[in-house]
C-alpha positions in Angstrom: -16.9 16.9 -6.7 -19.2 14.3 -5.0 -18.1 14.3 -1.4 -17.5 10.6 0.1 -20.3 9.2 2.5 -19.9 7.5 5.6 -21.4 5.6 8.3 -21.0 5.0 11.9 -21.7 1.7 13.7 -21.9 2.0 17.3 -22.3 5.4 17.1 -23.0 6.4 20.7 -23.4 10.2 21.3 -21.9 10.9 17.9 -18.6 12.2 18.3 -16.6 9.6 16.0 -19.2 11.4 13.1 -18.7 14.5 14.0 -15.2 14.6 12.9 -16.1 12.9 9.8 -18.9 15.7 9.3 -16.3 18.6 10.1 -13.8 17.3 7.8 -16.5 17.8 4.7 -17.6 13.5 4.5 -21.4 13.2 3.9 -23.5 11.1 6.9 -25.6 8.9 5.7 -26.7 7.2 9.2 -25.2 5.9 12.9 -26.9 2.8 14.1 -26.6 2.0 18.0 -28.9 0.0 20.3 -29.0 2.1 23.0 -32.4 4.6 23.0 -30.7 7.7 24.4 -27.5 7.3 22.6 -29.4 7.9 19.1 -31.5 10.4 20.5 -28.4 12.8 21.4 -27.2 11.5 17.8 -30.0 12.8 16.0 -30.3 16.3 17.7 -26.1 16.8 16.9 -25.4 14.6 13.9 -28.5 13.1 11.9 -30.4 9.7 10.9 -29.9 6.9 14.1 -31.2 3.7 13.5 -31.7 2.5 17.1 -32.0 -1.6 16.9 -29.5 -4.3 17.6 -27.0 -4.9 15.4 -27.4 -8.3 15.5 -30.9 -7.7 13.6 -29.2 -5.3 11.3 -29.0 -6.5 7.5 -26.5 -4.1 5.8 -27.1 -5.9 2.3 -29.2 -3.0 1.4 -26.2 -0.6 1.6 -23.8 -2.5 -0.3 -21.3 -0.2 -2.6 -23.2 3.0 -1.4 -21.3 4.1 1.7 -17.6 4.8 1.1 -16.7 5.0 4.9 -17.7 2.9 7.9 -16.3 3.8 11.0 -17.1 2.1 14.5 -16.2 1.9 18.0 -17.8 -1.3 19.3 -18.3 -1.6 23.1 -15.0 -2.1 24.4 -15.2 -4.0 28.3 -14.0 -7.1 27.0 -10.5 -5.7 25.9 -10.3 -2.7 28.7 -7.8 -3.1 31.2 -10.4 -1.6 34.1 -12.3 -5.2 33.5 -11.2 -6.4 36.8 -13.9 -9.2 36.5 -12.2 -11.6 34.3 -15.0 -12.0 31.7 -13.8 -13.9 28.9 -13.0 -12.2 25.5 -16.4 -11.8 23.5 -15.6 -11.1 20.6 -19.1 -10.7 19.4 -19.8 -7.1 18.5 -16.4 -6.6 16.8 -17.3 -9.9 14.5 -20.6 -7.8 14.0 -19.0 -4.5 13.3 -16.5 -6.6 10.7 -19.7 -8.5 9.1 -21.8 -5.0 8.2 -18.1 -3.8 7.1 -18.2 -7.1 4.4 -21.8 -6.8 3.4 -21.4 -2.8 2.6 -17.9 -2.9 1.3 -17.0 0.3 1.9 -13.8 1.6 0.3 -12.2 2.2 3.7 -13.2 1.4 7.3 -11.8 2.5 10.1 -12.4 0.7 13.7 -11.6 2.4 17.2 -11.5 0.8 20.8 -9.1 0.5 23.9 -5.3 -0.3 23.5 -6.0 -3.8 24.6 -7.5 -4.5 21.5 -4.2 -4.9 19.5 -4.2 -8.2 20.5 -7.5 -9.5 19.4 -8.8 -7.6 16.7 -7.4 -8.6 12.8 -7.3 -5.9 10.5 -4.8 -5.2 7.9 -3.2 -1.9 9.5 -3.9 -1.2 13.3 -1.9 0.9 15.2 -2.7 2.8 19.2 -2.3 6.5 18.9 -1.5 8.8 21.7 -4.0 11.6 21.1 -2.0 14.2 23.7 0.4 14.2 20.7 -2.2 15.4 18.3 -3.9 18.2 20.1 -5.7 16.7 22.9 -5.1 17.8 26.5 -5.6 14.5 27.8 -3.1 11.6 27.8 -5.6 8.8 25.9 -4.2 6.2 23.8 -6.7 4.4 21.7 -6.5 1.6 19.1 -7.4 2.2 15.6 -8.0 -0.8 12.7 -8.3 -0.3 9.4 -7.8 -1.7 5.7 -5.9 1.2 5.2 -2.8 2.8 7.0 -3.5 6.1 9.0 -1.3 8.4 9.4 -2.9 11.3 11.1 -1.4 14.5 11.0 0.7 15.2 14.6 0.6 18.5 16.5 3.6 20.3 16.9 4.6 21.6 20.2 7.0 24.4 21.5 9.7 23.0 24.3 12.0 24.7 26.7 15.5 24.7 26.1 17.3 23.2 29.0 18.1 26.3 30.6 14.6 27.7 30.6 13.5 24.6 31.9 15.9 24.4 35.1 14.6 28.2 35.7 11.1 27.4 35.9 11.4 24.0 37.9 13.2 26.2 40.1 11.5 29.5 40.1 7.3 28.8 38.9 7.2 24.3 39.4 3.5 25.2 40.6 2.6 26.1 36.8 4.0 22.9 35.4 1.3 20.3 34.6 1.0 16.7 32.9 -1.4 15.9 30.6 -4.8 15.2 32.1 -5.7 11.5 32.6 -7.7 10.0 29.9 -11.5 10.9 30.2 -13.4 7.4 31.0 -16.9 6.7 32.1 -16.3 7.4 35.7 -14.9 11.1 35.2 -17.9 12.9 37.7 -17.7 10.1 40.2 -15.4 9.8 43.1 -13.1 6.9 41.9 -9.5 6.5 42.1 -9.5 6.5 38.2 -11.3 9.6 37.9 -9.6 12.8 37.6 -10.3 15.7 40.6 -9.7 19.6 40.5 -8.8 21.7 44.0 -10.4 24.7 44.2 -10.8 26.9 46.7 -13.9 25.3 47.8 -12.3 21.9 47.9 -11.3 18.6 45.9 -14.5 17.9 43.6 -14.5 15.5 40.3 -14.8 17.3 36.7 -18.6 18.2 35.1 -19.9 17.1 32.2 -18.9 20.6 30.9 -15.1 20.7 31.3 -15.1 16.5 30.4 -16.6 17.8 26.6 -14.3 20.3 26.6 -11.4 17.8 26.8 -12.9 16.0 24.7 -13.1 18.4 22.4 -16.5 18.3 21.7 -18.3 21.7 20.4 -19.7 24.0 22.6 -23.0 23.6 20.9 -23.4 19.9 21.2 -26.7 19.6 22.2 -27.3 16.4 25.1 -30.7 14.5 25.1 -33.0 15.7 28.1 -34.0 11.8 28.9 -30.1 11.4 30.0 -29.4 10.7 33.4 -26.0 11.4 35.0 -24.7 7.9 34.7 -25.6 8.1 31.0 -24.0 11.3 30.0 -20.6 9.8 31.6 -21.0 7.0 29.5 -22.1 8.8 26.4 -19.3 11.5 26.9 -16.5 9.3 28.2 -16.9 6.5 26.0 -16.6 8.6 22.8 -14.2 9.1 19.9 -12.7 12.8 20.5 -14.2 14.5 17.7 -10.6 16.6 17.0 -9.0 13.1 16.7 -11.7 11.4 14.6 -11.1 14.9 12.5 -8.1 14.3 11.6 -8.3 10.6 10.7 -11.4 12.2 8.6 -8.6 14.5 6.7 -5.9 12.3 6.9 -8.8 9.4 4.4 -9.4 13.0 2.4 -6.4 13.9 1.3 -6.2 9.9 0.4 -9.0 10.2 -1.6 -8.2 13.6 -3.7 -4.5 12.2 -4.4 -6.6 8.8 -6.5 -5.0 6.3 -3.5 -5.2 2.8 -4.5 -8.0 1.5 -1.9 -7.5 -1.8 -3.4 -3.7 -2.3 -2.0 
């Protein structure tokens, strides 16, 4: 069986693909703008076309990628845009234009909650990814012309009794979901999630914020990044378990013959 193909605008650091790649879909190529972005894409995922999407005629493509998935960049819609810009709309018309010139059988578009608002799409819908095995609380918007309906995690709960004992007895070992990871996480910012240790109060490294976002252990980052950079690239990213199980969620759509067309 001929495995479906996919590609992925806006691809940053490549975590949106990886999922895709995990879940068995074939890459075909992640276009971004940004240098170091497709660098780090290249040495974890494959084929980056680094140019300005603007410049980008997807013609070429047309009817030979069955997936485009995206996550244009989000400050006009995110809540933490305390400057007022007005809502450019820009890139997400851009992402929606190489969607109609390749005419994929499915796309799938992620960004901020905000984004409900604004962006058209036939199914759209903001997913809580703590409920689907992520240890952080980040909700996220995904459009698509398709419904999703990942696959949720189940979770083991206390019965009320067990749960009076150990408020009483252990309340030290009870913790909330960590905070969504953003592009602030190693910086000292009230946003930014801190751990106490015994040395002190220090923000999280780029180590434990891959980890939470559930990227592999043997994701390789570019040398030319900077800190700054690697917040950006790691914070700004699609968890690959989540974009996983959208990726299985579109496979089982595809072996049981679903009617792309409706």
């Amino acid at each position: 069986m001929t495995l479906p193909t996919f590609a992925d605008i806006f691809c940053g650091a490549g975590f949106f693909s990886l999922g895709f790649k995990s879940a068995g879909f074939t890459h075909v190529f992640g276009l971004d703008i940004w240098d170091v972005a497709c660098k780090t894409y290249e040495l974890n995922v494959g084929r980056a076309l680094c140019l300005d999407i603007k410049k980008f005629d997807a013609t070429d493509y047309e009817g030979k990628i069955d997936v485009v998935i995206g996550s244009p960049p989000c400050q006009t819609f995110s809540v933490a845009n305390l400057k007022g810009r007005k809502c450019d709309m820009t890139l997400t018309k851009e992402f929606l234009r190489v969607v109609a010139e390749i005419k994929p059988r499915i796309w799938v578009m992620e960004n901020v909650p905000n984004a409900y608002k604004f962006v058209e799409a036939p199914f759209k819908q903001v997913f809580d990814m703590s409920e689907y095995g992520l240890l952080q609380s980040r909700k996220r918007c995904f459009a698509s012309n398709i419904p999703l309906r990942p696959k949720k995690e189940k979770h083991k709960y206390l019965s009320a009794l067990q749960t009076k004992k150990l408020v009483n007895f252990r309340e030290k070992v009870i913790y909330e979901a960590f905070p969504t990871i953003t592009c602030r996480y190693n910086s000292f910012t009230k946003i930014s999630p801190h751990i106490r240790d015994k040395h002190g109060i220090r923000p999280i490294s780029h180590i434990e914020a891959m980890q939470i976002q559930t990227v592999p252990f043997n994701f390789k980052l570019s040398s030319s990044l900077g800190q700054r950079e690697t917040e950006q690239l790691v914070g700004n990213g699609v968890p690959p378990l989540f974009a996983y199980k959208i990726a299985m969620y579109l496979k089982q759509c595809w072996d049981s013959k679903y009617d792309f067309a409706n």
